[in-house]
N, C-alpha and C positions, 0 to 999 in steps of 0.2 A: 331540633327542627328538621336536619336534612336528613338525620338517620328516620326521622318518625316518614317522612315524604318520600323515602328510598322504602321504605317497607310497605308502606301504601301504595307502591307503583311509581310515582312521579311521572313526571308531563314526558318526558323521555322515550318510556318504557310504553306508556300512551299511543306514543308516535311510534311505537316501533311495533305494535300489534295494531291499531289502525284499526279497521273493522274486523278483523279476522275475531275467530269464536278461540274462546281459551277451552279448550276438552283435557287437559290433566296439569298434572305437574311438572312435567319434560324432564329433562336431565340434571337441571339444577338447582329446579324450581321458579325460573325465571320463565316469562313466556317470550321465548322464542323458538322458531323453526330452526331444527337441525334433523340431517338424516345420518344415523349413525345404526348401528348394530347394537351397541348395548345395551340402546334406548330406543327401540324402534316406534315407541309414542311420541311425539312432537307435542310440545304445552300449544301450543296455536295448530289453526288449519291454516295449509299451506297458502290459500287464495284468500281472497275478501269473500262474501258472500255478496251472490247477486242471484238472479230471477234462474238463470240453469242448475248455479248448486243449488237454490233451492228446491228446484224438481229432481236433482238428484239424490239428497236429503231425504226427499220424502220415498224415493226409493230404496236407500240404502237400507229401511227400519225393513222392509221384507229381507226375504232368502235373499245372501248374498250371491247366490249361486246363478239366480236371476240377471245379472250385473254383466253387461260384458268385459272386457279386459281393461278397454281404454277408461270404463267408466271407474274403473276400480284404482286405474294411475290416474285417475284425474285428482285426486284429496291428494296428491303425495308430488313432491317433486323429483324425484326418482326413485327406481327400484332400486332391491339389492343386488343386483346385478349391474343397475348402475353407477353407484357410490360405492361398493366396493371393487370395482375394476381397478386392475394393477395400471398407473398414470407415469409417466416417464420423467416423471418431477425426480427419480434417483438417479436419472444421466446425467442431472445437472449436478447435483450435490456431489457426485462423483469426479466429476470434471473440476469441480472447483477444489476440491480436495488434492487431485493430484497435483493442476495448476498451484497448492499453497505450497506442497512435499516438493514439488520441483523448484521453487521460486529457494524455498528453504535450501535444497542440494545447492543449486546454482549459487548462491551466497555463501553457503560453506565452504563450496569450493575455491572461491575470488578470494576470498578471505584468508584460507591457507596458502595458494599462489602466492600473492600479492600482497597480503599484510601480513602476514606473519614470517618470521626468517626460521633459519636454520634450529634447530635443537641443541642446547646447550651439550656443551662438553660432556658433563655427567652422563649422559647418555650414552657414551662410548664403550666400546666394552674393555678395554683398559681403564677406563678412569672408573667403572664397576668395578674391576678388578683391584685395583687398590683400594676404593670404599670397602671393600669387604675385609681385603686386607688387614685394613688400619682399626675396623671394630674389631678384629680377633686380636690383634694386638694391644690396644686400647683396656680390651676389655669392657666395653660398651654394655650397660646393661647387662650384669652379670646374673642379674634375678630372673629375669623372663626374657632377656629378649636373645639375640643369635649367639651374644660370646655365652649364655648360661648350658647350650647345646655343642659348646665345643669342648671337647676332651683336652686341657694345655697338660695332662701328664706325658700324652701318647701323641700331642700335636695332631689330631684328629677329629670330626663332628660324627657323633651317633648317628643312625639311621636315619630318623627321623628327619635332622638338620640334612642331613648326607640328600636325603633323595630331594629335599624343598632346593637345596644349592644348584642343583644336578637340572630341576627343570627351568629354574631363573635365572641362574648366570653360571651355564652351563661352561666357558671358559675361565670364567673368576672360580671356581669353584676347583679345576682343574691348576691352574695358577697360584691359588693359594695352596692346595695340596704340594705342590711343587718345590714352594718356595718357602713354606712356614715354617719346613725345619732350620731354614738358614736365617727368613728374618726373623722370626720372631726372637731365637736366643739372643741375634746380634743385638736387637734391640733394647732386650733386657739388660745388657751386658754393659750397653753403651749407656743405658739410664740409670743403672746400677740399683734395678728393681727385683725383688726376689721371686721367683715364679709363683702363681698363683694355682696351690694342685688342691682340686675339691676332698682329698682324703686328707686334707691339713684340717677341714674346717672344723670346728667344734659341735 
């Protein structure tokens, strides 16, 4: 029943063309006025009909050449030079958007101030420096991951490992070079582990 009354027009749609004359399809087949470009036929005339558009009707069916300018904006609610004029409706959207970006900073900021503390320890570049340490010694991940790019015959990391150490922890990398000839054997020694050299493996 409402889809059959919505296709027939309904009381609505009724009220919302009023006396106005339906001359096409418009833009989405409903009859309303809109001025747009894509569609520059309106399913309605823009006015009701009364006693002047009637005389003007009856002059339109001549040369429109005949028409003067205002006669020819009078069926239409603006030109294109009307409705396509650039509108200052993007100062606002603008304004609002930085107001969100700044509202956003300003709470990021409070936030790090003020609720958040310090950075854990790990963070340190000594305490990086012993993480790194303790996987080469460890032997952490010896299939993919950092101890499988360290050389334990020659106590050394390939290129590869060498330059990724070099730009991440540039003094752990330094440090451990340093130092891995002396812990690392201590620590085998003291665990009574036998080294681990990749030309052993099978």
């Amino acid at each position: 029943m409402t889809r059959r009354r919505f296709a027939s027009g309904g009381d609505s749609i009724r009220l919302m063309v009023a006396d106005r004359e339906v001359v096409g399809h418009g833009i989405n087949g409903r009859p309303i006025y809109f001025d747009s470009p894509d569609c520059p036929f309106p399913a309605i005339r823009y006015q009701e009909v009364n006693s002047k558009l009637c005389a003007l009707r009856e002059k339109e069916l001549d040369d429109w050449k005949n028409l003067s300018l205002d006669e020819k904006k009078h069926s239409f609610c603006q030109t294109y030079a009307e409705f396509q004029h650039f509108t200052p409706e993007w100062k606002i959207c603008l304004a609002v958007a930085l107001w969100l970006v700044s509202v956003g900073i300003a709470i990021s900021i409070s936030m790090k101030t003020m609720l958040y503390g310090k950075l854990p320890q790990t963070f340190d570049d000594e305490r990086q420096s012993a993480q790194l340490r303790r996987i080469i010694q460890l032997q952490m991940n010896p299939i993919t991951g950092l101890s499988s790019k360290w050389c334990y015959q020659e106590n050394k990391s390939n290129s590869i490992i060498g330059c990724h150490l070099k730009l991440n922890f540039s003094k752990a990398y330094t440090e451990v070079h340093s130092n891995c000839n002396v812990v690392y054997p201590n620590y085998l020694k003291y665990h009574q582990i036998k080294p681990c050299i990749p030309n052993e493996y099978p």
